[in-house]
C-alpha positions, 0 to 999 in steps of 0.5 A, a space after each residue: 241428151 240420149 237419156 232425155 230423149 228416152 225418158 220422153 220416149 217413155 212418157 208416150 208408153 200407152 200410145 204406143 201399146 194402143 197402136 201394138 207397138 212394144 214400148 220396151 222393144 222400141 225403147 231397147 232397139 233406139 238406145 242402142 241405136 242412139 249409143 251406137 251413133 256416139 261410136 261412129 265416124 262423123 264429119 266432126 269426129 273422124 280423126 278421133 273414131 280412127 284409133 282403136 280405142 273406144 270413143 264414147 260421147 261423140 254425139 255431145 261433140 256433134 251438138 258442140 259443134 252444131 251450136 258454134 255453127 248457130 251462134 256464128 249464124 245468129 251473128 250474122 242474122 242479127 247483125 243485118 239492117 235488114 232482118 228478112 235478107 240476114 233471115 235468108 242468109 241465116 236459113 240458107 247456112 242451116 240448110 246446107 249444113 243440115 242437108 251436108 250433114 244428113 248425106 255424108 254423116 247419116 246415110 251410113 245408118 240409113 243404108 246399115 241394115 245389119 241390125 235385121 240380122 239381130 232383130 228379124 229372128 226375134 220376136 219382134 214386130 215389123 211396125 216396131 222396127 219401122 217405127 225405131 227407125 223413124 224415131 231414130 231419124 226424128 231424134 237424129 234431127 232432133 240433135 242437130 236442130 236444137 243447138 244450132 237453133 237456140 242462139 239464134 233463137 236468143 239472140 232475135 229474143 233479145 233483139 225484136 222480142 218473145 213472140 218473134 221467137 215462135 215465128 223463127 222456130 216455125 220457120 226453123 221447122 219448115 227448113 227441116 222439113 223441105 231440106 228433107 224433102 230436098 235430100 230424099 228427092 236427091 237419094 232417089 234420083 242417085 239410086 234410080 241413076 247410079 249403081 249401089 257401088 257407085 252410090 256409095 262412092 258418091 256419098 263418100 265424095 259428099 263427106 269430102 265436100 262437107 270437110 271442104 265446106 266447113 274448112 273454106 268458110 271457116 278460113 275464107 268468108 270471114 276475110 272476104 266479107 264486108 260486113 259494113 257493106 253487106 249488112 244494109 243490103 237487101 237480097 229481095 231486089 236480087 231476082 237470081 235468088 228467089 228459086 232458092 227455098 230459104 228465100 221464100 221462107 225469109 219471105 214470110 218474115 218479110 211480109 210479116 216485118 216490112 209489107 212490102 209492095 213487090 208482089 213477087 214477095 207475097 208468091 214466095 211467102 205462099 210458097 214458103 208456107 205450102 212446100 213443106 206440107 207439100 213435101 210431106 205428102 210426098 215424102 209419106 206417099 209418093 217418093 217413100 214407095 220404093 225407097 226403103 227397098 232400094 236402100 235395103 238392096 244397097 246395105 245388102 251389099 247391091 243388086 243383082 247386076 252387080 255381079 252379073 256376067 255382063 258386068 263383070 266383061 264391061 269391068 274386064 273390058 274397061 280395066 283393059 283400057 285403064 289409064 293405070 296400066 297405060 301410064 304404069 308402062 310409061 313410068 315404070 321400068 320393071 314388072 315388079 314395080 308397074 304391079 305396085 304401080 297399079 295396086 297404089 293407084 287402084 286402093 288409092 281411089 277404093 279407100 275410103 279413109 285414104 280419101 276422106 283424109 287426103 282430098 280434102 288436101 287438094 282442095 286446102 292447098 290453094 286455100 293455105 297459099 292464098 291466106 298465107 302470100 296472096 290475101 296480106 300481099 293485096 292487103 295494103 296496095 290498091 296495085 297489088 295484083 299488078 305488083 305481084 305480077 312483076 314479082 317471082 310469087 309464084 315460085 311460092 306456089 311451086 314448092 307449096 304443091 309439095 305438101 301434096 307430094 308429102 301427105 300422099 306419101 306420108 299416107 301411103 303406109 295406112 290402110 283400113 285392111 293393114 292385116 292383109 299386107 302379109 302378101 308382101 312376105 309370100 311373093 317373090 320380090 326381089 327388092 322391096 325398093 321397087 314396091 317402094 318406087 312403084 307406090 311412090 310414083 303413082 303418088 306422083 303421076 296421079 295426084 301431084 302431076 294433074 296439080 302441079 300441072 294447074 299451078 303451071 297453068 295458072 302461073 302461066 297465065 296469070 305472070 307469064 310464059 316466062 314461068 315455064 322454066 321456074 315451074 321445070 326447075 322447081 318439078 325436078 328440084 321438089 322431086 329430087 328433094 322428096 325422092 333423097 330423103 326418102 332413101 334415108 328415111 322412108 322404109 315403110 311399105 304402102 298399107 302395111 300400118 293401121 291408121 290409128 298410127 296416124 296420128 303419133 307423128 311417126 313420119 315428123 322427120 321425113 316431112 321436117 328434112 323434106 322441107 328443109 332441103 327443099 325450102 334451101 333449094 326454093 331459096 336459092 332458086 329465087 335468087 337465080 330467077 332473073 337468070 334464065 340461062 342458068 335455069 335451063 342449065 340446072 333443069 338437066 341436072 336436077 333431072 339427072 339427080 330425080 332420075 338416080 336417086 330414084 334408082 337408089 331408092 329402088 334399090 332397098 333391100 329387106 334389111 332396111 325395111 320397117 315393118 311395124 
């Protein structure tokens, strides 16, 4: 696709030197930056683009992937009786998609301004430069729109005829253009709010929403819609929808297909065909003033106050006060260990790769729960939420949390800047199991405390006060569990490999024993669920087991140390 494009590029040569532009410059700056964005890390290639190894052809993948999107959306806009709503539901997937994807996957270009290094030195003109980067946008866009366009584009063909193509594909375009409209009012208003640090951070929370999106509407959608029902509704007669912009692009093919009397139909139909031009203008003139030089702050590395003195103290003054420290001396008894404690806690919410590949766990879990126990329990039974609420279901939930437990651990020994754990051999510790136990709990009173305390809650609620003891039980349990087989297993400091080691399965056993033992100890503790009294006796007991081998597991000594 990056070799037609170019070619293209080339067949416009002449107008390009008729407006001094360089067209070998700009055919050189653009096939590098085209090579170099199949290297990258994107939503759809980032478990493979962690390894060291050179990746090449990822920008296919992308477009494999983008026309599965569209032949899903095609289905559904085809399948519709009423061919304006499947149009909206069809252009409202394709924009959110679009807009996810150019925030979390394309912002990291946008903000890249290392290749000013390479380029401002040599003799090349600053309109080449503007213009490679607005031709690297349009061929970016240009790699999304027309795979997710073309089953689409087949498919209303085939069912209403050629001509009718030419009004999708317009339709197409006016959504490329108010999503990006949409997206840089979004940019503008982060930057003018938020700091370049936090900016970033944010855009990193994007790419973990993105994950998340895909993966939710993967699994779930598909077993919550209706097709048989929801394929004759029409979604004109819902008011609430009518501010959303892909309504009123669907308008358009309403008025066109249907005359309908609604008047409200032929506002939205106008709107639909004046926002794009509207956005436009704007974008070329209004909210493109200062955007390059914001973005160019940011690539930078920030402004100016972000290492102010003042800054600096509010950070000082702020850290003084961290929930990490507080609960560092809450949960840990030596200095050693409440070090680690906090370092854990604090390049866990700085690591990029560490949130892209743990978070979206938080949002998996309960999606896994549900199709798993809960979707083919109320499958067949007209009763089945209050049946379940008669059952011990949620113990299911308390040992599933455990996956939360194990990835973050499991996790824990990958960084992005693994060379730098050499600081390990200089200072004076004396034991490397208090590493290991400091790192451990800030997994725990960070990320599986805050949900397990929700699945409580939620179990509460939904079956009963009577869960709080199952819920005690199961806490303890699933940390004794974790914590012994961890004192036989997992001697691997935190941050001290490569993620690209991440993927050969080197902690397979640790997680295999985990569930084993704690899949025994969830059986058993569904046997004695109906025995309160025996619950409570065992609560101790398990407190007592966390509370030993934990010191147990402080107690490793260099020698078992597994250092690469």
């Amino acid at each position: 696709m990056n070799k037609i494009l170019l070619r293209l590029l080339r067949l416009f040569d002449g107008f390009w030197r008729r407006i001094n532009i360089n067209p070998d410059h700009l055919h050189t700056i653009l096939e590098v930056k085209l090579k170099m964005d199949g290297r990258r890390k994107t939503a759809f290639n980032y478990q493979r683009s962690a390894q060291k190894k050179e990746v090449k052809g990822q920008d296919i993948l992308v477009m494999v992937m983008m026309a599965f999107m569209g032949l899903g959306g095609a289905f559904i806009f085809v399948f519709f009786e009423h061919s304006s709503s499947g149009l909206f539901i069809y252009l409202s997937f394709w924009m959110a998609i679009l807009a996810l994807t150019l925030i979390s996957d394309f912002t990291d270009v946008l903000i890249d301004v290392r290749d000013n290094y390479i380029l401002l030195p040599r003799p090349v003109e600053g309109k080449t430069l503007a213009v490679s980067r607005i031709l690297h946008v349009f061929f970016y866009l240009t790699k999304l729109v027309i795979p997710f366009s073309i089953p689409g584009l087949i498919a209303v063909g085939i069912k209403f005829g050629p001509l009718v193509v030419l009004l999708l594909a317009f339709l197409i375009l006016m959504s490329v253009l108010m999503t990006i409209f949409f997206v840089n009012l979004l940019y503008l208003v982060m930057l003018n709010l938020l700091s370049p640090r936090k900016f970033k951070e944010i855009i990193n929370y994007f790419q973990i929403v993105f994950y998340s999106v895909v993966f939710l509407g993967y699994q779930i959608l598909p077993r919550m819609i209706d097709f048989q029902v929801v394929g004759g509704n029409n979604f004109f007669n819902k008011i609430y929808l009518w501010p959303l912009p892909s309504m009123w692009l669907a308008s358009i093919w309403d008025l066109l297909f249907y005359q309908p009397a609604q008047p409200m139909i032929y506002v939205l139909a106008l709107l639909g065909l004046i926002t794009p031009f509207v956005a436009i203008y704007l974008v070329g003139t209004v909210l493109s003033r200062n955007f390059s030089q914001k973005m160019f702050s940011i690539g930078e590395g920030g402004s100016s106050r972000e290492s102010s003195p003042q800054l600096r103290a509010e950070q000082h003054q702020q850290a003084r006060f961290s929930w990490a420290q507080s609960s560092a001396q809450w949960f840990c008894a030596n200095k050693h260990e409440r070090a680690m404690y906090e370092l854990t806690w604090k390049l866990t919410s700085r690591s990029r790769d560490f949130k892209l590949k743990f978070y979206p766990n938080l949002i998996m879990l309960p999606v896994y729960f549900l199709l798993i126990f809960v979707f083919p329990a109320t499958r067949n039974s007209d009763n089945a939420l209050e049946e379940m609420q008669q059952g011990s279901m949620y113990l299911f939930g308390f040992y599933f949390s455990m996956i939360i437990l194990i990835s973050g651990l499991s996790m824990l020994q990958f960084s992005e800047k693994y060379k730098s754990s050499w600081f390990y051999r200089t200072v004076p510790i004396p034991q490397p199991g208090l590493v290991l136990t400091g790192s451990f709990k800030a997994i725990i009173v960070k990320f599986y405390l805050p949900v397990y305390s929700l699945i409580t809650l939620g179990s509460g609620l939904f079956f009963g006060w009577h869960t709080l003891d199952d819920a005690l039980l199961a806490f303890f349990g699933i940390l004794a569990s974790v914590t012994g087989v961890a004192i036989l297993t997992h001697y691997v400091l935190p941050f001290t490999k490569s993620w690209d080691e991440a993927s050969r399965g080197g902690n397979m056993g640790f997680t295999f024993l985990t569930m084993i033992l704690a899949g025994f100890f969830g059986f058993f503790h569904y046997l004695i669920a109906g025995f309160s009294w025996v619950i409570w006796g065992l609560i101790p007991i398990c407190v007592l087991l966390t509370v030993l081998a934990m010191r147990q597991y402080s107690k490793t000594g260099w020698r078992f140390i597994s250092w690469e």
